[in-house]
PLY file of the C-alpha trace (Angstrom):
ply
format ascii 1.0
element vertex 89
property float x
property float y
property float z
element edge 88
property int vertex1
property int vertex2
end_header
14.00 -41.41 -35.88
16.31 -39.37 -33.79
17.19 -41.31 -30.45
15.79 -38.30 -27.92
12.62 -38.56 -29.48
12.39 -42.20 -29.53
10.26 -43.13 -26.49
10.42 -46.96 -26.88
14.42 -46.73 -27.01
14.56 -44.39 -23.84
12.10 -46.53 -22.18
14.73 -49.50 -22.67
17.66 -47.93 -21.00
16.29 -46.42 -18.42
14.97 -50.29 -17.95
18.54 -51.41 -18.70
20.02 -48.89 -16.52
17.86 -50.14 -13.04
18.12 -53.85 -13.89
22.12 -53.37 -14.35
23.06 -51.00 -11.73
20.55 -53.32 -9.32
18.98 -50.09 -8.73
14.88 -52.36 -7.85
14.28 -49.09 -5.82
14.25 -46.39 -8.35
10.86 -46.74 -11.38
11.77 -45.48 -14.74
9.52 -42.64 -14.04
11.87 -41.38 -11.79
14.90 -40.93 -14.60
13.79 -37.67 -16.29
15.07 -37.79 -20.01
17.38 -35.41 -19.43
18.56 -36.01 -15.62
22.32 -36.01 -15.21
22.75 -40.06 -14.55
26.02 -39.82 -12.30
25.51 -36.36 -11.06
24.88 -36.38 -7.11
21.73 -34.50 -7.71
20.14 -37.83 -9.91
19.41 -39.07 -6.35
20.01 -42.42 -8.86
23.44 -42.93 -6.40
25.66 -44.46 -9.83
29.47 -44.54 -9.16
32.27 -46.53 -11.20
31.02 -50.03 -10.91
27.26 -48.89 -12.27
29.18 -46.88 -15.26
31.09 -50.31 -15.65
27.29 -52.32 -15.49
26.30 -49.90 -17.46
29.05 -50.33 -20.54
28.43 -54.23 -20.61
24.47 -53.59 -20.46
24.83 -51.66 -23.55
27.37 -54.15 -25.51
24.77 -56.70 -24.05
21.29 -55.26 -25.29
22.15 -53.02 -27.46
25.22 -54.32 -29.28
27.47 -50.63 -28.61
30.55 -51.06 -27.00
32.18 -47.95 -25.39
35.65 -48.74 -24.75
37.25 -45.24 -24.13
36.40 -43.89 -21.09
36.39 -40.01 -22.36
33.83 -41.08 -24.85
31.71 -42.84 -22.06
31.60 -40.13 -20.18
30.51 -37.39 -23.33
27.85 -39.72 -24.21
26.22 -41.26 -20.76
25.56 -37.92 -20.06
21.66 -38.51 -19.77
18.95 -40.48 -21.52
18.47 -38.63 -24.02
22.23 -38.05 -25.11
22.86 -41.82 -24.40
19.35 -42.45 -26.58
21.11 -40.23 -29.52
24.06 -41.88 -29.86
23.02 -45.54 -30.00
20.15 -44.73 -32.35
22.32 -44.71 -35.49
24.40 -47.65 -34.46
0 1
1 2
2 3
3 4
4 5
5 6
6 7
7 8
8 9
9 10
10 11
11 12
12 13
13 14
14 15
15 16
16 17
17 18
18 19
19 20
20 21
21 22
22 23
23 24
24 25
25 26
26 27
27 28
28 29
29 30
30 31
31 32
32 33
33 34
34 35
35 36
36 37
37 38
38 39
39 40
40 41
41 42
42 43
43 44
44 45
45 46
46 47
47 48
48 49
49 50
50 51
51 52
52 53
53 54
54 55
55 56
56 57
57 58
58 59
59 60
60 61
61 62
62 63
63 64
64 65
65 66
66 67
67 68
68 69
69 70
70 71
71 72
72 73
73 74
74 75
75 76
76 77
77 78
78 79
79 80
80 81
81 82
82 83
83 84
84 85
85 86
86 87
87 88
């Protein structure tokens, strides 16, 4: 299953995301799939340290490390581009 499509997996790091970031205000309803994460816009308020949470949440639960920070930025883009890239891993 391609990871955009894959509700369950999208469900999970938007979960990840607001348990990491300690972000208790903000329901996964209010991520949109494709909502910028760190854009100012996201009204989600992420800045280094969440992207940092963020990295170790996903080497945590979902066993992908991101270790270069160009690549971390091209892929936690959004749910759904974050979604498609760990979906083959």
């Amino acid at each position: 299953m391609v990871g955009s499509k894959d509700s369950e997996l999208k469900l999970k790091l938007k979960m990840m995301i607001i348990e990491e970031c300690e972000k208790d205000e903000i329901d996964v309803d209010d991520i949109a799939d494709d909502l910028e994460l760190f854009s100012p816009q996201s009204g989600l308020e992420l800045d280094s340290l969440d992207a940092l949470q963020i990295s170790l949440g996903l080497q945590n639960n979902f066993g992908v490390r991101i270790a270069d920070p160009k690549e971390f930025r091209r892929v936690v883009v959004s749910i759904n581009t974050l979604a498609e890239y760990i979906q083959p891993k």
